[in-house]
N, C-alpha and C positions, 0 to 999 in steps of 0.2 A: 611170128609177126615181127618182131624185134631184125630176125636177120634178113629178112627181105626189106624193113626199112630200114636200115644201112646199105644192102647192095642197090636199093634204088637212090641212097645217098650218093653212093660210088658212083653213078653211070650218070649223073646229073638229071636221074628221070624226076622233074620235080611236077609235072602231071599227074606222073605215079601218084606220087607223096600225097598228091592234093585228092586224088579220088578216095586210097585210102583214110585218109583224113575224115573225109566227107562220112564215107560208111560208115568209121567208126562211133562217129556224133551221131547219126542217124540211129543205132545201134544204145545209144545213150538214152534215149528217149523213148524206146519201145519195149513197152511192158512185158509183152509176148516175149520177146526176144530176151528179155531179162529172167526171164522165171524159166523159160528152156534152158539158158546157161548154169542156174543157180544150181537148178534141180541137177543137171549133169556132173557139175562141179562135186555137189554136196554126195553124189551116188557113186564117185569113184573117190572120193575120201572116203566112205563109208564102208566100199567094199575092199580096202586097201586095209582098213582097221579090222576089219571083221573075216578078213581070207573067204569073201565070199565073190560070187557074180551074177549078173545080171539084173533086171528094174530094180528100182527101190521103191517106185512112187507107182498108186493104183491104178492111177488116170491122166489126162494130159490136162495141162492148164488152162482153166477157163478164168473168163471175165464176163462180167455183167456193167451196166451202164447203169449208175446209181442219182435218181436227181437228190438233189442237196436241197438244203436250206435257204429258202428266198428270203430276199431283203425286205424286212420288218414282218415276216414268220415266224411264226411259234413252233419250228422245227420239222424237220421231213418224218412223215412217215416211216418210210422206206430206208433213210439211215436207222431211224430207231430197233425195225423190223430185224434189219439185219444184221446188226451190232450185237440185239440180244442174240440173237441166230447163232453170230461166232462164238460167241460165251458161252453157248451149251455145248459145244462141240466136244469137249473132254468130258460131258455128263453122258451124250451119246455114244461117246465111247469108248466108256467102264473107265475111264482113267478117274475121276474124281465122284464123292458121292453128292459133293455140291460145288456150284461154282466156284463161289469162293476161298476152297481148297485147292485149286490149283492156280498155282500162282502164277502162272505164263499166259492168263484171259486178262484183258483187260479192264474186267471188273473186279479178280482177283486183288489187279493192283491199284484199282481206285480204292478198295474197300483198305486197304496195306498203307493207301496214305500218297501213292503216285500224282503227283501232280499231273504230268501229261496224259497220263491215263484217266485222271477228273475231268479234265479239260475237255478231251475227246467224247468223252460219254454226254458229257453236260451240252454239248454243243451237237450232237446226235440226236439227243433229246430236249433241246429248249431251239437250237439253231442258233444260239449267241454261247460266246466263251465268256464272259465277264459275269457270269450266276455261281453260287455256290451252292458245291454240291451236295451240299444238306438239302438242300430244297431239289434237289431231280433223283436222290439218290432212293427214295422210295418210291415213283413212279416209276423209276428203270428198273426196281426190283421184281416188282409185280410183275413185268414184262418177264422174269428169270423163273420165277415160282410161279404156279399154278394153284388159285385159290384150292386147296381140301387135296393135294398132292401129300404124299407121303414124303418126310424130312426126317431125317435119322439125328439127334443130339448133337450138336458140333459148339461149338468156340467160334463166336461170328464177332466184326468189328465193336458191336455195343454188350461184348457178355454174353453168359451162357443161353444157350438156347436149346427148348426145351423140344423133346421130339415129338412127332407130330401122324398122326396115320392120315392116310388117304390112299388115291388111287395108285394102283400101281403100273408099271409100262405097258404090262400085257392089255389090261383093261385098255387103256389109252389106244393102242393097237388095233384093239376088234372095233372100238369104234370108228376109227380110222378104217379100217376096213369093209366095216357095214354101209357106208359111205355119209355118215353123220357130219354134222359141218359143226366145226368147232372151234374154240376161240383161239386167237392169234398165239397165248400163251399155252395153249396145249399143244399146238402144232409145231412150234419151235422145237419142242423135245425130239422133232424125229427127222427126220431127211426128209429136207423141201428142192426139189427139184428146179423150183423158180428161177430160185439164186445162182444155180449155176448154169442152167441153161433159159432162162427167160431173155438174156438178150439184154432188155433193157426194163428199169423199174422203176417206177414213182407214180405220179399222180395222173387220171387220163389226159390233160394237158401237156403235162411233162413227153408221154411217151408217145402223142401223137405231132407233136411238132418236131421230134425227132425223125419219124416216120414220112414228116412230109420232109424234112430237109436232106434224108435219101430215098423219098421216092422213087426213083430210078431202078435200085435194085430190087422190087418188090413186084410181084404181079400185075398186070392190070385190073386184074378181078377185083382185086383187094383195095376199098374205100378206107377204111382208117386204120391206124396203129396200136390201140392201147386191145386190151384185150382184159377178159374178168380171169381173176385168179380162181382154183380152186380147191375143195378140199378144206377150207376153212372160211372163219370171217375172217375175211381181209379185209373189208371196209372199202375205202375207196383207193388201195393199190390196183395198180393194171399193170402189165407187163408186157411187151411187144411179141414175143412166138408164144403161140397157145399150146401149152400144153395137154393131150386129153387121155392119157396114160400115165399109170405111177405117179403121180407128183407128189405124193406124200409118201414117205416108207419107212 
């Protein structure tokens, strides 16, 4: 990149200069475009340190459209939903026995004393940043823990804590499997399919005025956008492609 903009220095091509320019801002700004390079970058340092080759990463990058928090709301669902979602993700997989042991979740480092990481949570969960998060810090927990879930003894931000029997993953599993509908907090523990390929998520409001504002790309058969989740209580999230295989696993 570098030597072609010098020789298009040299030749006076400053069209060149301008288009290149153009792409590269455009290139700034696009998410996709951003996580293909990272992911590529970060997989040939990786296999440069480790004398390996080939993928590093499972799958290709998705995104989902998340509505946010409206003006004088008491906070999105749908951030809250998925916020906890990413905090278990080292619980789902064996990396930590609780979240707050692994200190690279966001809730880790709220619980560690993070201010941007209070900020974030608290404002996922109330949809204002100016609350303290004493006051959200045990409704977002509940959202992590599953009332009568099995908890192993740890060292948590307020003192020791004492351990705890309950269900354990398999159980959780067969119910999932039996096709039982279960609460938002039991289903987070497992791979939701939603979030990564639902498209778009939040309220039936949220994701049908999205729906009509590209109607265009859509069928004509197809009357509205939001769609019912399933596989648990979702309450009143909708999400714009229906899923009606695996969504839970």
């Amino acid at each position: 990149m570098v030597a072609e903009v010098e020789r298009c220095r040299e030749m006076g091509a400053e069209s060149r200069l301008s288009e290149m320019a153009l792409g590269i801002k455009e290139r700034l700004f696009d998410l996709s475009m951003f996580m293909k390079e990272l992911k590529l970058k970060m997989t040939l340092a990786y296999n440069k340190t480790h004398d390996r080759s080939g993928t590093l990463w499972e799958g290709r990058f998705k995104s989902v459209l998340l509505e946010g928090a409206g003006e004088g709301a008491d906070g999105s669902e749908a951030l809250r939903v998925v916020a906890a979602y990413i905090d278990l993700n080292p619980i789902r997989a064996g990396l930590a026995k609780v979240p707050e042991a692994y200190r690279w979740c966001s809730y880790a480092a709220a619980v560690a004393g993070n201010r941007a990481a209070r900020q974030g949570l608290t404002f996922a969960v109330t949809g204002r940043q100016r609350v303290a998060w004493r006051t959200v810090e045990a409704e977002y927990r509940c959202l992590l823990y599953v009332k009568g879930e099995e908890v192993e003894a740890n060292q948590g931000a307020d003192g020791y804590e004492k351990a705890k029997a309950g269900f354990r993953q398999e159980e959780i599993e067969q119910v999932l499997e039996s096709g039982g509908r279960l609460p938002v907090a039991v289903a987070l523990r497992c791979r939701v399919r939603y979030f990564t390929d639902g498209a778009v998520l939040g309220s039936q409001r949220f994701v049908d005025e999205f729906f009509e504002a590209k109607r265009d790309q859509f069928g004509e058969n197809r009357r509205d956008g939001a769609r019912r989740m399933r596989g648990a209580q979702w309450g009143e999230l909708r999400v714009l492609r229906d899923l009606r295989t695996n969504v839970i696993g």
